[in-house]
C-alpha positions in Angstrom: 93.6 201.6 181.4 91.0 199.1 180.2 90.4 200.9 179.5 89.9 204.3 180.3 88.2 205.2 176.8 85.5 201.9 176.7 84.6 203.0 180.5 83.8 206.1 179.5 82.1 205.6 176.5 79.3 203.7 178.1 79.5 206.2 180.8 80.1 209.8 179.6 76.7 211.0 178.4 76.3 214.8 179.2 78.9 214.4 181.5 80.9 217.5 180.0 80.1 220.1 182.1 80.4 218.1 185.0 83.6 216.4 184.5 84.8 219.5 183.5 83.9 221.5 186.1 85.2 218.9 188.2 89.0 219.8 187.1 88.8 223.3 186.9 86.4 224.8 189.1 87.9 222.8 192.2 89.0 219.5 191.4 88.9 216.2 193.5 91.2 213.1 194.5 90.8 212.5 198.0 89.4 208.8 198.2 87.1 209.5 201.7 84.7 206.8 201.6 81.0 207.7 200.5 78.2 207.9 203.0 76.1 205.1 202.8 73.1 205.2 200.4 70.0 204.4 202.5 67.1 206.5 200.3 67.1 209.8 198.3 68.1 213.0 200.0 67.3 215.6 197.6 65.1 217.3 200.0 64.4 220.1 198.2 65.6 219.1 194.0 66.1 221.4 191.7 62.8 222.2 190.6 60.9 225.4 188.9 57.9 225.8 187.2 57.5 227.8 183.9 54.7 229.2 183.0 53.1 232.4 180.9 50.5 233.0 178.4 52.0 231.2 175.6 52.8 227.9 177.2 54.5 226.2 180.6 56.8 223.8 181.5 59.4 222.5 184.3 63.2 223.2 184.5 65.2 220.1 186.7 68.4 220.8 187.1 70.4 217.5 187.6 73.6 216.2 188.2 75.4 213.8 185.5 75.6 210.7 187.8 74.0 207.0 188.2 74.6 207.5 192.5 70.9 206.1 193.7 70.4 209.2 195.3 69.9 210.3 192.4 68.3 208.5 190.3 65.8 207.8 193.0 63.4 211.2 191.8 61.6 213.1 194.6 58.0 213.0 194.4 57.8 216.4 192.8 60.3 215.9 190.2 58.5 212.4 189.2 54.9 214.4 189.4 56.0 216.8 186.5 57.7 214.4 184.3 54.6 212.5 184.2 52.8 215.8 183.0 54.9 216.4 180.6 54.4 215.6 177.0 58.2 216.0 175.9 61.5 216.3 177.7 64.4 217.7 177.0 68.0 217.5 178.1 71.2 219.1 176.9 72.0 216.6 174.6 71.0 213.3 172.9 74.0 211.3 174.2 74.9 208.1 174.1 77.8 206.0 172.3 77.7 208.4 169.5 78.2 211.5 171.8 80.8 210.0 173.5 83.0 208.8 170.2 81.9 212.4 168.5 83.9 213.4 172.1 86.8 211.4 171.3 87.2 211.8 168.0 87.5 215.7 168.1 89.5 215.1 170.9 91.9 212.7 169.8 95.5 213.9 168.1 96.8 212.7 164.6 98.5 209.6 164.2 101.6 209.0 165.1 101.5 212.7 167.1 101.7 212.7 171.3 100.6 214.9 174.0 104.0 214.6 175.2 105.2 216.7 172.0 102.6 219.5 173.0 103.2 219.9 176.3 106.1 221.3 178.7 108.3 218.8 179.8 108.0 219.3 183.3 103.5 219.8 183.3 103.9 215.9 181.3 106.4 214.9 184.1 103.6 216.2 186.5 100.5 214.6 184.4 102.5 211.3 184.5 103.6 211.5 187.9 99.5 212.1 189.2 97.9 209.3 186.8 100.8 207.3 187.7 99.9 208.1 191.4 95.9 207.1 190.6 97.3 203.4 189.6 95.9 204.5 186.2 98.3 204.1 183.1 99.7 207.2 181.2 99.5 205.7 177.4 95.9 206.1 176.8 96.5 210.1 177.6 99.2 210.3 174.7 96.7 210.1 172.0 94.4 213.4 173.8 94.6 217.0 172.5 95.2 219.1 176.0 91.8 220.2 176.2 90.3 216.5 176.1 93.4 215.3 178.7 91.8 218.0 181.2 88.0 216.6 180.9 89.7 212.9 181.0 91.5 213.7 184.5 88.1 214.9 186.2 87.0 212.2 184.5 88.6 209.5 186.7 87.3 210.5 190.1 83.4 210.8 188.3 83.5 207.0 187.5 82.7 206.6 191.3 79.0 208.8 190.7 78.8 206.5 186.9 78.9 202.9 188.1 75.5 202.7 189.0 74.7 202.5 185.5 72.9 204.8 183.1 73.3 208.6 184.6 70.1 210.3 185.8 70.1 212.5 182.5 69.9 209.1 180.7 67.1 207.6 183.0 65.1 210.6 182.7 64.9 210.2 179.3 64.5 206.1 179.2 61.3 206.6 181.4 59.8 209.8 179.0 60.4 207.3 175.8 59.3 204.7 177.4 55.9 206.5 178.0 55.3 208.0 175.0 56.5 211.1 175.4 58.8 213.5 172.8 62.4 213.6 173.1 64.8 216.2 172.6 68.1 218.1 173.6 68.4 221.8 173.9 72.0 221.8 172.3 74.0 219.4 170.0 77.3 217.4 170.5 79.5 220.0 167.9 78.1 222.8 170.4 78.7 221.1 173.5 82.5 220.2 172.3 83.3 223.1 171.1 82.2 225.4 174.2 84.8 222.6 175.9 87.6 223.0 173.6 87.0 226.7 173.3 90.7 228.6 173.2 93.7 228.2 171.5 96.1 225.4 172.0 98.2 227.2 174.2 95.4 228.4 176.1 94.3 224.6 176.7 97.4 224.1 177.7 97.6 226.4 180.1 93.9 225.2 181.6 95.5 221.1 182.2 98.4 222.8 183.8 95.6 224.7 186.5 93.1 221.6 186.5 96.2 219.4 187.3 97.7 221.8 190.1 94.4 221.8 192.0 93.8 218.4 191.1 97.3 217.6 192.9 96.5 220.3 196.0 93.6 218.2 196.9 94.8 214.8 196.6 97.6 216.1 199.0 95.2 217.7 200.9 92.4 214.6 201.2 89.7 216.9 199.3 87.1 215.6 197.3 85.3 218.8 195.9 83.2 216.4 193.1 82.0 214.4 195.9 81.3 217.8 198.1 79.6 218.9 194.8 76.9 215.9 194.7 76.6 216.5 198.1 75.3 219.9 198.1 73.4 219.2 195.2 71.1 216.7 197.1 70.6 219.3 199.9 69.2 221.4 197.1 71.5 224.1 198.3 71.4 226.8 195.8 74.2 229.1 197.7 76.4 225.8 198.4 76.7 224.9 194.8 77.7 228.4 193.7 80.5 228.8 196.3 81.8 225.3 194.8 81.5 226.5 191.5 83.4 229.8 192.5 85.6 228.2 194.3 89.9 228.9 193.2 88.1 230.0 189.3 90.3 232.9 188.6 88.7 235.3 186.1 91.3 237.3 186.0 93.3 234.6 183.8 92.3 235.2 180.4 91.7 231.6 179.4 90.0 230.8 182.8 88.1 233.6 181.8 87.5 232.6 178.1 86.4 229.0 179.2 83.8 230.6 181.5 82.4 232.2 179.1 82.1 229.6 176.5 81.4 226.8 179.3 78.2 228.6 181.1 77.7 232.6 179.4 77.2 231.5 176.2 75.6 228.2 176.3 73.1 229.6 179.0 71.9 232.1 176.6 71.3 228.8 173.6 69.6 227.2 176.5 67.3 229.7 177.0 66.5 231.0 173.7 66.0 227.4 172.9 64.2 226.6 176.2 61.9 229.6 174.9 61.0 228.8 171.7 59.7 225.1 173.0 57.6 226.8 175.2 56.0 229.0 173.2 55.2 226.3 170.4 54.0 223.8 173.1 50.8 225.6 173.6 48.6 223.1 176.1 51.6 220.4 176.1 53.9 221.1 178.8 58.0 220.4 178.6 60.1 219.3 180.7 63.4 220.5 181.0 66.2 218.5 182.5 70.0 219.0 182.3 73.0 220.5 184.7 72.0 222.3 187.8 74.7 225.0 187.5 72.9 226.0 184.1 69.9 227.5 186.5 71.4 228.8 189.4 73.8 232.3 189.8 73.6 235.4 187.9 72.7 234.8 183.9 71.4 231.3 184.3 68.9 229.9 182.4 66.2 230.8 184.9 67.2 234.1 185.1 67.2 234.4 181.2 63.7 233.3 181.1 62.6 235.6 183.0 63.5 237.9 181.4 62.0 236.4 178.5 58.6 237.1 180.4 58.2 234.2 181.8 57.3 233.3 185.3 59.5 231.0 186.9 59.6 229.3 190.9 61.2 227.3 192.3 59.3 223.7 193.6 60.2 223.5 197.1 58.0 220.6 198.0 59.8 218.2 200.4 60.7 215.1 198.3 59.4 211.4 198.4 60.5 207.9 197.2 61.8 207.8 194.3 59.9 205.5 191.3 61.6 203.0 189.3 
């Protein structure tokens, strides 16, 4: 893989929740060709105001990609990041997130994956990169948990050629104009809510992410493209049913990663999310990281609130995007 490790590195900022979603709330590896890009369809992006007696703000919930459709923001979503005198996504990013990744994720010398896991699940892991034309050495040197974001990983590279994902672009444009910059987690909380379990328990979550990763490349399903998809619809019930979709809560670990993935990092993101707010006074912030953070029961909207906070959804159709 040329490898797998530099692609990504230029590639992966705050792609964790995404990529990981990818693998284990549904999976994809179907290669259906994507629709032609023409001009933004986000007809209705994911877009709420804030606002209460000690400060407002925007939420934009966003997906971790470079796909024009993207990138291109709707008129409304444009509108408030130029009111906005800081922005905030979930983390800073970049090169350093992405080795900080690697690093925790990466096993002692001269140690394998193939030592960890069952022979038959690395038969299996082999067998389905093998079956990607991707190469099987790079994956040696990954704890389990950083093999499962890795294999979610390889059908996301489609939505991260474009260049810098939207995450990245929103925050290029606020520095650019002067505005503040900052994240609403850091890269130890966002790896660890990832690597959350024991190593049996991690495991256990490649063997599922791998099963359904195999069931829909037999089946010709691509549920990360189906996931941008409903994202620029703006279809709040569309994206839950994905997100639902084959999680089994009853599975302890399944269970355990939920928590850690969404639960409890919803909750940092909203006492966080809080606190700016209420020391903004007269300088509104703008918000801007993964969509399934404000949508469903406990999200971040929902936390805010209750928090006392007044908080609506932009519905606005959407426009050209700006460069």
């Amino acid at each position: 893989m040329q490898t797998l490790r530099a692609r990504t590195l230029r590639a992966f900022a705050h792609a964790a929740t995404f990529a990981v979603l990818a693998g284990l709330a549904g999976g994809c590896g179907g290669r259906t060709p994507a629709p032609p890009v023409t001009a933004p369809s986000a007809a209705a992006p994911f877009l709420w105001s804030v606002s209460g007696p000690a400060g407002r703000g925007w939420l934009y919930g966003t997906m971790h990609v470079s796909d024009p459709r993207a990138v291109a923001l709707p008129a409304a979503v444009a509108e408030a990041l130029a009111q906005a005198a800081a922005v905030y996504t979930e983390v800073e990013g970049g090169l350093g997130a992405a080795t900080a990744l690697f690093t925790a994720g990466s096993l002692p010398p001269a140690h394998s994956l193939r030592e960890l896991l069952p022979a038959e699940l690395h038969r299996r892991l082999v067998g389905y990169l093998e079956a990607r034309r991707m190469s099987a050495t790079e994956f040696e040197r990954f704890r389990p948990w950083l093999a499962t974001v890795m294999l979610a990983q390889l059908d996301a590279q489609e939505f991260l050629r474009h260049g810098p994902p939207l995450d990245d672009v929103l925050r290029q444009r606020a520095a650019e104009s002067g505005k503040r910059l900052g994240a609403v987690e850091t890269v130890a909380e966002q790896i660890a809510a990832i690597s959350v379990g024991s190593e049996e328990d991690q495991i256990h979550l490649l063997d599922v992410a791998l099963a359904r990763l195999e069931a829909d490349r037999a089946a010709g399903r691509n549920r990360l493209r189906s996931l941008f998809e409903t994202w620029l619809r703006g279809d709040i019930e569309g994206l839950l049913r994905l997100r639902d979709e084959d999680m089994d809560l009853t599975d302890p670990a399944q269970r355990q990663w939920w928590e850690a993935l969404f639960v409890e990092r919803n909750r940092r993101m909203a006492d966080r999310a809080d606190r700016i707010l209420r020391e903004s006074g007269d300088k509104p912030a703008f918000f801007a990281f993964g969509t399934l953070h404000f949508v469903g029961e406990g999200s971040v909207v929902e936390l805010l609130q209750e928090r006392g906070w007044k908080v609506e959804r932009i519905l606005a159709p959407s426009a050209g995007g700006r460069d």
